[in-house]
N, C-alpha and C positions, 0 to 999 in steps of 0.2 A: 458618532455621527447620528443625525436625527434620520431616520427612515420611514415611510408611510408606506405601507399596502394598500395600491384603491383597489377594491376590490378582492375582498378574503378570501377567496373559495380556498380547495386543495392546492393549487401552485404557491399561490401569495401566502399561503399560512404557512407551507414549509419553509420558501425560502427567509421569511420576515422571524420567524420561530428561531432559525440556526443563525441571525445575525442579532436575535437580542440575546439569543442564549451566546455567543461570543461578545455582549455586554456592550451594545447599541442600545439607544434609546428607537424604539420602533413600538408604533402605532397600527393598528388593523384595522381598513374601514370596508365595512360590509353591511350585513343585514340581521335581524334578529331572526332566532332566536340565538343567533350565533356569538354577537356580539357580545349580549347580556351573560352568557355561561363564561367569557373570557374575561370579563369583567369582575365575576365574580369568583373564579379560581384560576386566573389564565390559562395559557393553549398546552392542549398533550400534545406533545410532539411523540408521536411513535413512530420512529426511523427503524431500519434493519438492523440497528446497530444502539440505538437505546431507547427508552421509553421516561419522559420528563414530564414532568409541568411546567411550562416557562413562564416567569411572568413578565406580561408585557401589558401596551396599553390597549386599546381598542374604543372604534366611535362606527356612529351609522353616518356623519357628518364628513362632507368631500372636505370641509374647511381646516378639518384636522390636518392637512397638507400642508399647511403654514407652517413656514420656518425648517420644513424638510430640507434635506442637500440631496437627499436622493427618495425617488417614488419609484416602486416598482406598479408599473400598471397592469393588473393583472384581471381585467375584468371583459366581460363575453364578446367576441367581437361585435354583435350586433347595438351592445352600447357602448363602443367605442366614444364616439361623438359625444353625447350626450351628457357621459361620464367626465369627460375631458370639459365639456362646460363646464360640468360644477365645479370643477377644481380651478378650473384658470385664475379667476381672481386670487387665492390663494397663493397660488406659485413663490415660491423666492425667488430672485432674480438669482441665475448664477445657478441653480439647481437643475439635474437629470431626471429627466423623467424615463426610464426605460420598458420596453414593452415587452411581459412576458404571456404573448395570446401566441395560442393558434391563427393561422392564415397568414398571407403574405402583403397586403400591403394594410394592416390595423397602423402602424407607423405611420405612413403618409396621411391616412387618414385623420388620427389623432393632432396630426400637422395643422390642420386646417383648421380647426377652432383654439388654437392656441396661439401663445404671441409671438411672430416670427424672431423674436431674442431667445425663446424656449429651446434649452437642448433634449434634444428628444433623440434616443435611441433602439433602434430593434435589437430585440436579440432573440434567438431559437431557442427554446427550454426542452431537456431532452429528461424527465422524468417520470415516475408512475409514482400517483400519488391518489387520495379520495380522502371526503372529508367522512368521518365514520361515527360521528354526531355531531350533534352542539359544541363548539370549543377542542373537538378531538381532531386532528388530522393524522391518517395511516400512510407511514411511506415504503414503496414496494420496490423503491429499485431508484437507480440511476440518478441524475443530477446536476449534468452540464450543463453549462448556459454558450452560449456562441454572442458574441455581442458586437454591435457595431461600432468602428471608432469614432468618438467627439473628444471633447476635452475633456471632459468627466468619465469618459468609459475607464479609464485607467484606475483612479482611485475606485472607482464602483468594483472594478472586477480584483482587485488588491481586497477590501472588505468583504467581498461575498468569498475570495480563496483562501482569507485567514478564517472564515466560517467555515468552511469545509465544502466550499460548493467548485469543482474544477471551471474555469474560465480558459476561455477565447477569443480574445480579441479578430478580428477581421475583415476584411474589404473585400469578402463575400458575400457578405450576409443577405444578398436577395438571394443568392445560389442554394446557401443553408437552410431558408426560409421556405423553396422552392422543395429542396430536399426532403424539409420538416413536414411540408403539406402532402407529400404524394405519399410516405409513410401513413400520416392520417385518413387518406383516400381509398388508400388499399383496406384498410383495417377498420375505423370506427364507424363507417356504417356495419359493414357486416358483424362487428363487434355488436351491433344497436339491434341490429334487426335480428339477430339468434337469441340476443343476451348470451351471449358465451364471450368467455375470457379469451385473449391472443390466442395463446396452447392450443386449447380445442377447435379455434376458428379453424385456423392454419391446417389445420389436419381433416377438413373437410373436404369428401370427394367433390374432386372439379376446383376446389378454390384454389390451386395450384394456375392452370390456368386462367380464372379468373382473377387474379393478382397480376398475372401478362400483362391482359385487356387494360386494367386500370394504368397500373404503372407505361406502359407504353403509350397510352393517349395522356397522361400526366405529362411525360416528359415530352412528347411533342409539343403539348401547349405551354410549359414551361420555355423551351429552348427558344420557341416561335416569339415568345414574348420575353424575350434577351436576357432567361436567366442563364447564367455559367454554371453546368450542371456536369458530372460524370457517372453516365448510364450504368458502368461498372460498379460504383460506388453507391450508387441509390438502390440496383439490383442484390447490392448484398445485404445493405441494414432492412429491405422490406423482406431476405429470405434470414435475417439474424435475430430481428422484433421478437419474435414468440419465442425462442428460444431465453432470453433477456427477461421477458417481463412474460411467461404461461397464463400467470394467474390476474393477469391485468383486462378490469373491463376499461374500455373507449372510455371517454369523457362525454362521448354520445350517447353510451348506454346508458353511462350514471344519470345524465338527464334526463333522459327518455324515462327510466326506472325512477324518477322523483316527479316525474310530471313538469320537468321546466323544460321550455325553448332550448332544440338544440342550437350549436353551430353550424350544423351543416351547408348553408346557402355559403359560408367563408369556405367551405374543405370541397366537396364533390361538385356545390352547385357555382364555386367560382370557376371552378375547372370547364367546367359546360359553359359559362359565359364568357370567358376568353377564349375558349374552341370557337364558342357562334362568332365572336369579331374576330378573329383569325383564321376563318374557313375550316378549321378542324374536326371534324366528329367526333365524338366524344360521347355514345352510346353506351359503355359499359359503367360511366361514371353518373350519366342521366339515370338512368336504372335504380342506380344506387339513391341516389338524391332522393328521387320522386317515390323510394317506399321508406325514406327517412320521412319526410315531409307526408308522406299517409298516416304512417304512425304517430306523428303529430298529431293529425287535425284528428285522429280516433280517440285520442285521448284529452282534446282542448271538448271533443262532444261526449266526455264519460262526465268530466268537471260541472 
């Protein structure tokens, strides 16, 4: 099957890396310098479990998308849209496009500038992974995908589980997606704003109860906005996280710490804007946002 990664970062390169090394033709499209290193010796794949060279193909071009059956969209929420432009003209008819971002509705979103025949799917990605150069990608753990059904989700999740990746098909997938985000809420600002890994966060006086705060105004604005959630069950993977991944920094850190745009306005600062249309407060997640977003503009004024 022909495969395209829009968008390389650390998600797209793992899972696009273990479905050409399962002997897919698959494409990487991103940005240099990253491109150009994959091009010229294809991608390291360093998993817990080996270390490859894979070769595969790679463009900085959305058009590479052509002729795919399946695109895993793996690019920042904040260009969702934008990204989904380039590519549409490209599309195959007949083809998945599945979305593996953080936040909860990059889905619907990606909806909107594409052709209402386009099957588009969410799915939650539950991995640690970081790009550790040019053409290198490290993976620290984990690997599920949760995915939402269409008529393509089945073969998708049949190729990504003869790769090694475990699948889920579902008809929860905003629940898991709801799930996904308030784990991120909990953890990658503070991940951002210490620069410390899970392990160490976790183990800071007070973040005990600051994990409460977040998680408990998380899930009220989740439930308020009709996601099917179980309080039990979200309480245990955000007190199970650092234990799983210790040595794992946010995907907000790693930004912060390369100088690009986080996501945050999709993880803590969507949180605070369906609190404010839902009457919710949501202070301990505001907090968080607004020294994500300082930390920002301190280093958009070092640049």
């Amino acid at each position: 099957m022909k495969v395209v990664v829009m968008g390389a970062g650390a998600v797209g390169c793992y899972y696009g890396g273990l479905l050409a090394r399962a002997g897919h033709e698959v494409v990487l499209v991103g940005r240099q310098p990253h491109v150009g290193a994959i091009q010229r010796n294809g991608l390291r794949l360093q998993t817990t479990t080996f270390d490859e060279q894979v070769q595969l193909s790679a463009s900085v071009e959305a058009s590479a998308v052509e002729g795919a059956q399946l695109v895993l969209f793996c690019v920042k929420s904040p260009d969702t849209e934008s990204a989904g432009s380039l590519m549409a003209p490209s599309l195959a008819p007949g083809s998945l496009v599945l979305c593996l971002q953080n936040g909860v509705d990059n889905a619907d979103r990606l909806r909107t500038v594409l052709p209402a025949t386009q099957q588009v799917a969410a799915a939650v990605v539950y991995v640690a992974t970081e790009m550790a150069g040019p053409g290198h990608v490290l993976h620290h753990g984990r690997g599920e995908l949760v995915i939402e059904p269409t008529p393509g989700s089945a073969e998708a999740a049949r190729i990504l589980g003869e790769a090694g990746t475990p699948v889920q098909i579902s008809d929860n997938v905003r629940g898991a997606l709801w799930s996904k985000l308030i784990l991120n809420c909990a953890y990658n600002a503070l991940s951002a704003i210490t620069h410390l890994p899970y392990g160490q966060v976790a183990r800071g006086e007070g973040v005990g109860d600051l994990l409460k705060d977040v998680v408990n105004e998380c899930l009220a604005v989740g439930e308020a906005d009709g996601a099917r959630l179980s309080r039990a069950d979200v309480e245990a993977a955000v007190q199970r996280l650092p234990g799983t991944m210790p040595a794992q920094y946010s995907s907000t850190s790693q930004d912060l710490s390369r100088g690009k745009p986080t996501e945050i306005e999709y993880l803590n600062g969507f949180v605070v804007r369906r609190g404010a249309a839902l009457g919710i407060p949501t202070p301990a997640n505001r907090v968080l946002h607004v020294l994500v977003k300082l930390l920002e503009s301190k280093q958009a004024s070092l640049r």
